[in-house]
N, CA, C and O atoms as CSV, one atom per row, in Angstrom:
chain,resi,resn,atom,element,x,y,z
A,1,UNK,N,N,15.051,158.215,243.096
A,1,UNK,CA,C,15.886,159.213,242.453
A,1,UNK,C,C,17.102,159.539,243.320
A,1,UNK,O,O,18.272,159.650,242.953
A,2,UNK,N,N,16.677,159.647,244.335
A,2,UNK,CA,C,17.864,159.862,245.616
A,2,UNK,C,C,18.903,158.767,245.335
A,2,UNK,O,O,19.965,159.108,244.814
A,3,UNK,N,N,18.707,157.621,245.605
A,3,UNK,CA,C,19.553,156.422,245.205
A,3,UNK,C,C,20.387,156.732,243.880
A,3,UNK,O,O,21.618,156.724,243.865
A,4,UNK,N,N,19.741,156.952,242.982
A,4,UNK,CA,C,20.441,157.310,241.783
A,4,UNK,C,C,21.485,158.247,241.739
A,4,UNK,O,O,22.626,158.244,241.278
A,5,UNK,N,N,20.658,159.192,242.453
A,5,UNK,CA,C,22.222,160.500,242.509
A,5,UNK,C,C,23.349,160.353,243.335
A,5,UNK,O,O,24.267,161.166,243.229
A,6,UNK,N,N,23.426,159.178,244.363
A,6,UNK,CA,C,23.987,159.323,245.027
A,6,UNK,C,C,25.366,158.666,244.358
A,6,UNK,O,O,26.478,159.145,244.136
A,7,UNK,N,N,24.842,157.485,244.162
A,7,UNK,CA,C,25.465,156.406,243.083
A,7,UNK,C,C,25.896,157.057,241.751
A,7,UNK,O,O,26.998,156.581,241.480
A,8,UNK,N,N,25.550,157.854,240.888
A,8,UNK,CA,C,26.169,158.608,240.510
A,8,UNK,C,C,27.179,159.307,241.018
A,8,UNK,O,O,28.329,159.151,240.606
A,9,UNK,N,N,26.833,160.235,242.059
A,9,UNK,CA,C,27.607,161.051,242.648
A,9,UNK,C,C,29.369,160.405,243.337
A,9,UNK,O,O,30.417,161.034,243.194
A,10,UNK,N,N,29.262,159.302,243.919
A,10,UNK,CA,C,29.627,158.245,244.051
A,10,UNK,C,C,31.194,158.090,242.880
A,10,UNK,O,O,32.379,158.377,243.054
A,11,UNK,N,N,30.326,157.423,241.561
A,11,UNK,CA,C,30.805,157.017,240.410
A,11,UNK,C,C,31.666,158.316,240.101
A,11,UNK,O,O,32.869,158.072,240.005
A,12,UNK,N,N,31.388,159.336,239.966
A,12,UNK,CA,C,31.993,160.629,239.102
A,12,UNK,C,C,32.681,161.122,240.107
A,12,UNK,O,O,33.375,162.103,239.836
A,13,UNK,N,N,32.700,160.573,241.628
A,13,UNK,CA,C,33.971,161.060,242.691
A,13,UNK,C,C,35.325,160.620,242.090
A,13,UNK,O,O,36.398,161.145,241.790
A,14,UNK,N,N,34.673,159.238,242.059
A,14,UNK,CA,C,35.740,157.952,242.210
A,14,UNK,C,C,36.641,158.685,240.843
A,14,UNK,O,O,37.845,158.939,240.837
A,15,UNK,N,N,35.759,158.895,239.854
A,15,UNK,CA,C,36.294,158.823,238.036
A,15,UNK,C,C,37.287,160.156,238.129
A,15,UNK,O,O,38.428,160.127,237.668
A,16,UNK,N,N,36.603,161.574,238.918
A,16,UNK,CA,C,37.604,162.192,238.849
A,16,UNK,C,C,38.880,162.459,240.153
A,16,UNK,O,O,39.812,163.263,240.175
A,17,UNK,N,N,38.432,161.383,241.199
A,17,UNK,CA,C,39.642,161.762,242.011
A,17,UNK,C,C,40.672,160.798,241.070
A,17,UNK,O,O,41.676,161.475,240.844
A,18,UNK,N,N,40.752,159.861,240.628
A,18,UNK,CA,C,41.258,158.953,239.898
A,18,UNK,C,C,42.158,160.099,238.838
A,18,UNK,O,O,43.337,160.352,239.084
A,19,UNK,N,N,41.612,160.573,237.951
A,19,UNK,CA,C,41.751,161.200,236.992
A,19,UNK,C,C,42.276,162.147,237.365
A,19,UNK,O,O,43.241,162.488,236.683
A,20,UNK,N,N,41.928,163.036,238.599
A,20,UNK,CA,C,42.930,164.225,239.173
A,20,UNK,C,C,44.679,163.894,239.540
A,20,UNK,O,O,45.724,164.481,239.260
A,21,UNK,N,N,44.306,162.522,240.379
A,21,UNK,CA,C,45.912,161.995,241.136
A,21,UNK,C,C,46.492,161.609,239.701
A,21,UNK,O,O,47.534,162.202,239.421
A,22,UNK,N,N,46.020,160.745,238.766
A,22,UNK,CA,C,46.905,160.968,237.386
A,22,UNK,C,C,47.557,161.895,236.930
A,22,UNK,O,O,48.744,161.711,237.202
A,23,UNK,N,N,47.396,162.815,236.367
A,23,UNK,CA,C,47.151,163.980,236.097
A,23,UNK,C,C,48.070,164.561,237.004
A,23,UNK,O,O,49.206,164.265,236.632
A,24,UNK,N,N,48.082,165.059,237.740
A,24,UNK,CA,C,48.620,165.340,238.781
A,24,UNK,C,C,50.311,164.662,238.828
A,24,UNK,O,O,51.289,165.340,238.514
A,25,UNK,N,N,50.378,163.480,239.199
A,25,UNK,CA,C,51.516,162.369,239.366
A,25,UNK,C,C,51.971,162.280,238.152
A,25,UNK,O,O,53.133,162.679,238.229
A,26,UNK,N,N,51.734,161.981,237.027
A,26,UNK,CA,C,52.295,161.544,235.861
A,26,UNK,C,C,52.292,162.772,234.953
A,26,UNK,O,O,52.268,162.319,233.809
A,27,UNK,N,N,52.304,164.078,234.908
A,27,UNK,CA,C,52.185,164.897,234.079
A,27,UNK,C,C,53.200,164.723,232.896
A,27,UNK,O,O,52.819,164.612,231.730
A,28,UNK,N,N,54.496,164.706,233.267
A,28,UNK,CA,C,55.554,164.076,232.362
A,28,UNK,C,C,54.955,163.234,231.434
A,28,UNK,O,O,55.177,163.496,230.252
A,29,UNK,N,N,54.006,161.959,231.785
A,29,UNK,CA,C,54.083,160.800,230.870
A,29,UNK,C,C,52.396,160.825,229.751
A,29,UNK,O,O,51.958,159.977,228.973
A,30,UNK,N,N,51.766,162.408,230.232
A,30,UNK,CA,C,50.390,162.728,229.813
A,30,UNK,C,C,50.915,163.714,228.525
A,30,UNK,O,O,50.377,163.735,227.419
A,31,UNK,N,N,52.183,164.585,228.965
A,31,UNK,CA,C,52.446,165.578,228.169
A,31,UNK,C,C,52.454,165.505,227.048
A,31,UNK,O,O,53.578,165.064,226.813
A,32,UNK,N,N,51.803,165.677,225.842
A,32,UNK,CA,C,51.738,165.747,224.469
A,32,UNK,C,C,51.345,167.080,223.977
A,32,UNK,O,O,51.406,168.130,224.618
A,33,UNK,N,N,50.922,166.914,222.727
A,33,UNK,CA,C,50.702,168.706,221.708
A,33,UNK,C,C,50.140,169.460,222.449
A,33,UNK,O,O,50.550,170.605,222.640
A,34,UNK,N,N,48.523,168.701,223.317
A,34,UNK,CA,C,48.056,169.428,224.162
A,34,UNK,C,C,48.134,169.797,225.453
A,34,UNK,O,O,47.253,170.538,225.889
A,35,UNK,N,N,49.028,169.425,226.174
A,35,UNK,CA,C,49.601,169.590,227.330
A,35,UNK,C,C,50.693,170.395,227.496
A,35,UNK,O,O,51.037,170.668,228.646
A,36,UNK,N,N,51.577,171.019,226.145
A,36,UNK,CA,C,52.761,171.604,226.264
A,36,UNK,C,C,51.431,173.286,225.584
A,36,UNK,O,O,51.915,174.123,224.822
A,37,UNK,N,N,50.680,173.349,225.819
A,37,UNK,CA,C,49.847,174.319,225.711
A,37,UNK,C,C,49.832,175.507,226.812
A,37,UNK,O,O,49.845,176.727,226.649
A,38,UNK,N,N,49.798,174.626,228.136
A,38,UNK,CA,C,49.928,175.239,229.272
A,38,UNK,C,C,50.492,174.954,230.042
A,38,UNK,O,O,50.484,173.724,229.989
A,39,UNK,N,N,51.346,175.403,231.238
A,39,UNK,CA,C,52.282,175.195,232.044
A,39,UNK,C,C,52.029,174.311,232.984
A,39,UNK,O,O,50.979,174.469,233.607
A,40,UNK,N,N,53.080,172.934,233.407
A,40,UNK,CA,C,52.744,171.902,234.122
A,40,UNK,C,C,52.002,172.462,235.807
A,40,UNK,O,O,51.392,171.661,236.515
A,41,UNK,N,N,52.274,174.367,236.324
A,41,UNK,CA,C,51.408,174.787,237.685
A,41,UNK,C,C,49.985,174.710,236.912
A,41,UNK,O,O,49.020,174.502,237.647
A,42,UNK,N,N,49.703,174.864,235.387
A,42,UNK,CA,C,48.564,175.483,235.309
A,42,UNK,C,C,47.521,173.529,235.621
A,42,UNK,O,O,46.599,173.207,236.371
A,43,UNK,N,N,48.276,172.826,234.681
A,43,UNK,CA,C,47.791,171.369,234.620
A,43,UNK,C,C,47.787,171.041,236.079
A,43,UNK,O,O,46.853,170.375,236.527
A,44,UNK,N,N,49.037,171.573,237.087
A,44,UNK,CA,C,48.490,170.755,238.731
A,44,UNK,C,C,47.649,171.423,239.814
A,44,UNK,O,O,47.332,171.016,240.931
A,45,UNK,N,N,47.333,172.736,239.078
A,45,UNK,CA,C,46.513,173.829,239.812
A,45,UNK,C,C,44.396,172.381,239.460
A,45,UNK,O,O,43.548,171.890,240.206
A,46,UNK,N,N,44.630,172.401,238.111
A,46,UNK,CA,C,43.146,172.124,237.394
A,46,UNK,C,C,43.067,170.555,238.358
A,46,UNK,O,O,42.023,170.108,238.834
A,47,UNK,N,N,44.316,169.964,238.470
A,47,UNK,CA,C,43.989,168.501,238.910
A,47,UNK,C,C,43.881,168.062,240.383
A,47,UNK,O,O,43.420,167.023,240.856
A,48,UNK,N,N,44.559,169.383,241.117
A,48,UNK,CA,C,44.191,169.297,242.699
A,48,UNK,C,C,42.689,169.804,242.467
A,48,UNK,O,O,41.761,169.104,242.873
A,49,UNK,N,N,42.484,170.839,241.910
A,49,UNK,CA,C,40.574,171.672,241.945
A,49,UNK,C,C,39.870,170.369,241.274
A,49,UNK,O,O,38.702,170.225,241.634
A,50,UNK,N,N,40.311,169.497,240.462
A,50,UNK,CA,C,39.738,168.133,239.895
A,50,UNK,C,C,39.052,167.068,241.397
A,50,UNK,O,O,37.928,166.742,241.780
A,51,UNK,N,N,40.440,166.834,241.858
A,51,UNK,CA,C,40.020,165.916,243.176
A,51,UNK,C,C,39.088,166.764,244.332
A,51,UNK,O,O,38.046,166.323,244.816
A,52,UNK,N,N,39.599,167.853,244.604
A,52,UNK,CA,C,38.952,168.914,245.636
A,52,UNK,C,C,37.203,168.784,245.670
A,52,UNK,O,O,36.398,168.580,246.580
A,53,UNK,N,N,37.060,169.042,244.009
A,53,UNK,CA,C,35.571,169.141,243.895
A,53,UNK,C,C,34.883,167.898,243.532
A,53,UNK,O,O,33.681,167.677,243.680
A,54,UNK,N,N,35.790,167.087,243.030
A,54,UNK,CA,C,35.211,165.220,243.150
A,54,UNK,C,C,34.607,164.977,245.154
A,54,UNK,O,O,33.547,164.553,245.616
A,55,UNK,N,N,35.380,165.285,245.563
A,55,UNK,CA,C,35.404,165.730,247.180
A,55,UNK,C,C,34.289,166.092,247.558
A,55,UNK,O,O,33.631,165.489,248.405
A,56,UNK,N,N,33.865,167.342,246.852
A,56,UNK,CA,C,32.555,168.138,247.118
A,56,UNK,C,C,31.461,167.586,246.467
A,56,UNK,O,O,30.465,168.199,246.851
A,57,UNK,N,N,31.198,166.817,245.751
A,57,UNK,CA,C,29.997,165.773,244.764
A,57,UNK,C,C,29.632,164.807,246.389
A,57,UNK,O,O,28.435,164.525,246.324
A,58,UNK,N,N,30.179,164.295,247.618
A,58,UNK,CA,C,30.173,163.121,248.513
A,58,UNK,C,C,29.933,164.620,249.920
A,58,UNK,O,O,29.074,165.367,250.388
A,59,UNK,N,N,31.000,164.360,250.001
A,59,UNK,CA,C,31.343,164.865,251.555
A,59,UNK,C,C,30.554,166.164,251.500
A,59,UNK,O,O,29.525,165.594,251.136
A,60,UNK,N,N,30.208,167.362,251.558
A,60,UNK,CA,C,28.687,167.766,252.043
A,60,UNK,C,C,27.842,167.025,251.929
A,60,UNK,O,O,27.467,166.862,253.090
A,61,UNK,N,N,27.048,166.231,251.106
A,61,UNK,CA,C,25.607,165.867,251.285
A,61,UNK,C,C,26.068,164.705,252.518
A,61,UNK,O,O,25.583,164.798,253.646
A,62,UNK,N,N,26.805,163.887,252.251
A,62,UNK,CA,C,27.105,162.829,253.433
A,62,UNK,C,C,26.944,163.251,254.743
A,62,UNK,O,O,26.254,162.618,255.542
A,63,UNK,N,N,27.750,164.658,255.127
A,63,UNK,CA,C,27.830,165.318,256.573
A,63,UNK,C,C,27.239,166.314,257.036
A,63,UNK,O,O,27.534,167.042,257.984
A,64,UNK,N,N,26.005,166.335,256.020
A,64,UNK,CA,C,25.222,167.444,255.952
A,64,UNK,C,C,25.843,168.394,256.210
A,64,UNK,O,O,25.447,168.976,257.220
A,65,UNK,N,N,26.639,168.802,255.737
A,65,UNK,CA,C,27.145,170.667,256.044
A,65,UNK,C,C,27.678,171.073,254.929
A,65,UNK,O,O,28.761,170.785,254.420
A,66,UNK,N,N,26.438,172.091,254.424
A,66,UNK,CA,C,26.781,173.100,253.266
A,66,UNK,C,C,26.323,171.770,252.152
A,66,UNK,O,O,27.187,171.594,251.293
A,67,UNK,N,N,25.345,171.008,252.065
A,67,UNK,CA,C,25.491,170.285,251.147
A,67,UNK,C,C,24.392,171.428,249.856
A,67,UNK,O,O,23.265,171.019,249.577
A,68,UNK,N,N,24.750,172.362,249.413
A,68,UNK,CA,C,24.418,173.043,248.715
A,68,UNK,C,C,25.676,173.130,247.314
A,68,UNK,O,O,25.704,173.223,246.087
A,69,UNK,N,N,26.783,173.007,248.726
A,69,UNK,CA,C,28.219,172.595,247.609
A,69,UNK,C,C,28.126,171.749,246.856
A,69,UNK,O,O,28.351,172.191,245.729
A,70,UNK,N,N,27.783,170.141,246.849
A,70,UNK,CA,C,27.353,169.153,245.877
A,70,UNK,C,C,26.671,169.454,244.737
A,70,UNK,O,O,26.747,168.431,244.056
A,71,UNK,N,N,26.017,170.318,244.112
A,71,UNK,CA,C,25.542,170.764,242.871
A,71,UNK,C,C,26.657,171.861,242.096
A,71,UNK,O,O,26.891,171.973,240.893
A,72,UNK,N,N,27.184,172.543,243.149
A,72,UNK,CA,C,28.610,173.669,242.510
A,72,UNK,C,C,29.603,172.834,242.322
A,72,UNK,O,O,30.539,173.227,241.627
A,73,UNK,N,N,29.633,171.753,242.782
A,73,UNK,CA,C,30.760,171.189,242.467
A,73,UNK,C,C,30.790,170.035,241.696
A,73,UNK,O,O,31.814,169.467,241.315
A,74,UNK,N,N,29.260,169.589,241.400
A,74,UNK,CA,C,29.405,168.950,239.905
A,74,UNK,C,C,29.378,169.921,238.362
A,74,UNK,O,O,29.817,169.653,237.243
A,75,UNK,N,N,28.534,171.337,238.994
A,75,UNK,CA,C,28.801,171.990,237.510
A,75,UNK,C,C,30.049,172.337,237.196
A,75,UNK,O,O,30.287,172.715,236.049
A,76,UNK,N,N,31.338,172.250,238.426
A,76,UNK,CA,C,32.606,172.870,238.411
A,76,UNK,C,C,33.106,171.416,237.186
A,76,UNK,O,O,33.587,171.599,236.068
A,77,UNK,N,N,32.841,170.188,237.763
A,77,UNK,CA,C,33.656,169.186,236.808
A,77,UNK,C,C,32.852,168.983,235.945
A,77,UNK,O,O,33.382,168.265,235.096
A,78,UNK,N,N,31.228,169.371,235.532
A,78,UNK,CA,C,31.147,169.209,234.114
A,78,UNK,C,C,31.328,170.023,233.162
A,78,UNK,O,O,31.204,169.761,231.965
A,79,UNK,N,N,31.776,171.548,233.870
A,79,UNK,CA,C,32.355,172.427,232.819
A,79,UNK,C,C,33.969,172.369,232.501
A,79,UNK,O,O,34.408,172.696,231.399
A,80,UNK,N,N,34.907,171.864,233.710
A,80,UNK,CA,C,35.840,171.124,233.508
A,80,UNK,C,C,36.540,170.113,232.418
A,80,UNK,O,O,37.493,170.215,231.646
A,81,UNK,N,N,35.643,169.144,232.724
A,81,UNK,CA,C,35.385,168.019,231.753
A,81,UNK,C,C,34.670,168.210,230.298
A,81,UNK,O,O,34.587,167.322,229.451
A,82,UNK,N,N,34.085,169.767,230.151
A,82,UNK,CA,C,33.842,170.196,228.606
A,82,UNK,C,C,35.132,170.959,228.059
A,82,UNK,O,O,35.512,170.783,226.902
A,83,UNK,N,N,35.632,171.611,228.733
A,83,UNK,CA,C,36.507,172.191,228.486
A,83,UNK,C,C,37.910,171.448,228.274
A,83,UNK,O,O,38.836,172.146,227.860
A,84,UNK,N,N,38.046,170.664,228.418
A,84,UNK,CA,C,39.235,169.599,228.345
A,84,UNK,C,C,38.968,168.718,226.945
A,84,UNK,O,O,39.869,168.297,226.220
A,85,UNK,N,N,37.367,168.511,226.698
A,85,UNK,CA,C,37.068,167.587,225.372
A,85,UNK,C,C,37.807,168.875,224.212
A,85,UNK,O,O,38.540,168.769,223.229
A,86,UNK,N,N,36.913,170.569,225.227
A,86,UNK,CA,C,37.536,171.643,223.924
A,86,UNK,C,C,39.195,171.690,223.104
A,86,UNK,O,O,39.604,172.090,222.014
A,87,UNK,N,N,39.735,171.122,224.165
A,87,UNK,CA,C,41.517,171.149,224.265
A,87,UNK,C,C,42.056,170.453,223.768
A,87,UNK,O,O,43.025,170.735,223.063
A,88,UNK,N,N,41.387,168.691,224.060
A,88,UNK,CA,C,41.360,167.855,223.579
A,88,UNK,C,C,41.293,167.757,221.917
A,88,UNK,O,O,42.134,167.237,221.184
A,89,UNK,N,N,40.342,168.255,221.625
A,89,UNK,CA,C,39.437,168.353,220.256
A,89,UNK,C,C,40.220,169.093,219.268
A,89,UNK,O,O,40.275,168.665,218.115
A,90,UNK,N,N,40.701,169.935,219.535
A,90,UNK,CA,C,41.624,170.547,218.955
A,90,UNK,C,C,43.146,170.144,218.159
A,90,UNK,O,O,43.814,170.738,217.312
A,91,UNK,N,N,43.314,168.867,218.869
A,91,UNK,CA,C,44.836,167.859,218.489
A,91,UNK,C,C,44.417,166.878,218.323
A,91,UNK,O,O,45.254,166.237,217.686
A,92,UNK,N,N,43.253,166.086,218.581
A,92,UNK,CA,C,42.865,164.938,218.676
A,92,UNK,C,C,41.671,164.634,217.316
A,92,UNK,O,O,41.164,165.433,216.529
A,93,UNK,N,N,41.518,163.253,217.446
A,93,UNK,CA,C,40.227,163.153,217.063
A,93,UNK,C,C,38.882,162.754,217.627
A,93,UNK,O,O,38.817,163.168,218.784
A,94,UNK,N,N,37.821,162.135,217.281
A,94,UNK,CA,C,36.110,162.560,218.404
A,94,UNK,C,C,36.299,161.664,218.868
A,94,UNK,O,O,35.974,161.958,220.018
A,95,UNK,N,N,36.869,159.811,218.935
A,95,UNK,CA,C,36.879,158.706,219.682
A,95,UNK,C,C,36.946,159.345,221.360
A,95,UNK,O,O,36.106,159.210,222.251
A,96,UNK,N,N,38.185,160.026,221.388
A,96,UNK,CA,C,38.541,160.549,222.905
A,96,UNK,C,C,37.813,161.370,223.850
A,96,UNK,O,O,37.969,161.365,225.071
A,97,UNK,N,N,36.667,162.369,222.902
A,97,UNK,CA,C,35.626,163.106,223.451
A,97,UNK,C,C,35.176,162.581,223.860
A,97,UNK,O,O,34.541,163.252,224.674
A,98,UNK,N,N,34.841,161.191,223.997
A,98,UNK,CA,C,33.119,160.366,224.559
A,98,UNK,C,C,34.162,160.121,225.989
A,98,UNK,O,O,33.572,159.323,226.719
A,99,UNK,N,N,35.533,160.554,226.627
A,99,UNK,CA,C,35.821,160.436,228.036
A,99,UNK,C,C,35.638,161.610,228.568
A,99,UNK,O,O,36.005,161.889,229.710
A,100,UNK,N,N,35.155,162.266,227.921
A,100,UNK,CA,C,35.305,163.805,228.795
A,100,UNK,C,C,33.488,164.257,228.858
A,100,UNK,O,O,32.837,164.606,229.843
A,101,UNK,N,N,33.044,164.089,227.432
A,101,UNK,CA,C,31.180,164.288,227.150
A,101,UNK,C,C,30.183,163.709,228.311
A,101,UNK,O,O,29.263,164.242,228.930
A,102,UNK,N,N,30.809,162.254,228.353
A,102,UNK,CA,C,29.800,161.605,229.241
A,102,UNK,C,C,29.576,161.912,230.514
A,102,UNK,O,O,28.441,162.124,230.939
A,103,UNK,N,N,30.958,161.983,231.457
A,103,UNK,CA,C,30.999,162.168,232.470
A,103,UNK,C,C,30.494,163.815,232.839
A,103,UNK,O,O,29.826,164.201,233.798
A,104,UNK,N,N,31.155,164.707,231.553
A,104,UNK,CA,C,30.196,165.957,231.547
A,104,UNK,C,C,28.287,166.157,231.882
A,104,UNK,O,O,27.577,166.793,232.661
A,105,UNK,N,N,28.127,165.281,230.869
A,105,UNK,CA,C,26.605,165.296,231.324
A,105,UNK,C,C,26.130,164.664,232.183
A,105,UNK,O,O,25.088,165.260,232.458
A,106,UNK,N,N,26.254,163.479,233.054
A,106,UNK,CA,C,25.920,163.107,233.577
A,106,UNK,C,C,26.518,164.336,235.529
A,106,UNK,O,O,25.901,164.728,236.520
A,107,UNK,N,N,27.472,164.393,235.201
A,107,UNK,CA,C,27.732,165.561,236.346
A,107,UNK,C,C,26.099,166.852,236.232
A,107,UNK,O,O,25.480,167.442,237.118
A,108,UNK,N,N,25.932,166.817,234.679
A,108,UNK,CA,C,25.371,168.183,234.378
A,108,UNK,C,C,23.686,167.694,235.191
A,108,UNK,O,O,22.959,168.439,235.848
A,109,UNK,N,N,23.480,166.357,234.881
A,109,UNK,CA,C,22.346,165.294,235.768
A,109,UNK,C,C,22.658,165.768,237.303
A,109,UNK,O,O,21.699,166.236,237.917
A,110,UNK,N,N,23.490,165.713,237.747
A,110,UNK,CA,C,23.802,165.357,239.237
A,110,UNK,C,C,23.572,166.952,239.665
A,110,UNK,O,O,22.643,167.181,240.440
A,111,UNK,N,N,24.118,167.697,239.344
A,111,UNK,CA,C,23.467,169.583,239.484
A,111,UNK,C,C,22.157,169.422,239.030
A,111,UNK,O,O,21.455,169.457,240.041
A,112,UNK,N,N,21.622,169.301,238.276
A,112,UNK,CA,C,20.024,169.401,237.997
A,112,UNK,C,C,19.398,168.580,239.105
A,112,UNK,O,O,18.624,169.150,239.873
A,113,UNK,N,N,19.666,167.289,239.256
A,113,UNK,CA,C,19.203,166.726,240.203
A,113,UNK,C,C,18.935,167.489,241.677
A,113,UNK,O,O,17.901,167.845,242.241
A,114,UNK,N,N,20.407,167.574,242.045
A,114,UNK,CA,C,20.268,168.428,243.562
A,114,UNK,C,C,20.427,169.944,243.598
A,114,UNK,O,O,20.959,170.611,244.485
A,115,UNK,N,N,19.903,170.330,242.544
A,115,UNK,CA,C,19.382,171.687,242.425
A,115,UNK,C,C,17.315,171.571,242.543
A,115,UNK,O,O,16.414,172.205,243.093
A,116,UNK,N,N,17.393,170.864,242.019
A,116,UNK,CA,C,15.513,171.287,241.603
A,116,UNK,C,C,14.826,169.006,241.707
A,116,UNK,O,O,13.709,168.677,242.107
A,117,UNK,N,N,15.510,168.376,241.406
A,117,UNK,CA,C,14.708,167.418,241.737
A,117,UNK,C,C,14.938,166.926,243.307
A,117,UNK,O,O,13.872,167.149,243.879
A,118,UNK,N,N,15.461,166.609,243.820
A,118,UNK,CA,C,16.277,165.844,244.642
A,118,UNK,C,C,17.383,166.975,245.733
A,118,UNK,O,O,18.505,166.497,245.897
A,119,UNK,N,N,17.151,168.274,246.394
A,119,UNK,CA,C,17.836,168.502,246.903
A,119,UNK,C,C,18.548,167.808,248.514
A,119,UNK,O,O,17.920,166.879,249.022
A,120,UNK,N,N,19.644,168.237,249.118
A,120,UNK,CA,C,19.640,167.597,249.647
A,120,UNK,C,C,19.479,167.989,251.296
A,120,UNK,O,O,19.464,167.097,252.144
């Protein structure tokens, strides 16, 4: 199980530091119906706290210090990542939800995990 979360943990760094520096760098070329919703500080405030806490899923449990953070900071990007399908969902149609759902639950795995199966 350990193996699993880690590798997860791992996977959903990579997906949202990726997804933060986008986001972040290209806001101009992301901007559509739902992006002119909120102000490009509010979009680079969510995508630095995006990478920050992709950050916190690795680096506590790795350096053992404070790895209690690794479970707060996957529920931070799977409520993140629900809340963006919400935003999303709203201008869009459901094809695009299954990028924001999955990685939601499986984050929502990685807090359950190193909360009560698998701490670390």
């Amino acid at each position: 199980m350990n193996i699993l979360l880690w590798t997860l943990q791992i996977l959903l760094a990579l997906w949202n530091i990726i997804g933060g520096l986008y986001t972040f760098s290209n806001y101009d070329k992301i901007k559509s119906a739902f992006a002119n919703n909120l102000p490009k500080a509010v979009w680079v405030t969510i995508a630095v706290l995006q990478v920050l806490f992709a950050l916190g899923l690795i680096v506590p449990g790795a350096m053992r210090v404070l790895p209690h953070l690794t479970p707060i900071a996957a529920i931070y990007l799977a409520v993140n990542a629900l809340l963006g399908c919400v935003l999303f969902a709203q201008y869009s149609g459901f094809p695009g939800l299954l990028w924001g759902v999955i990685p939601a639950i499986l984050c929502a795995f990685v807090a359950y995990g190193r909360f009560v199966l698998m701490p670390l």
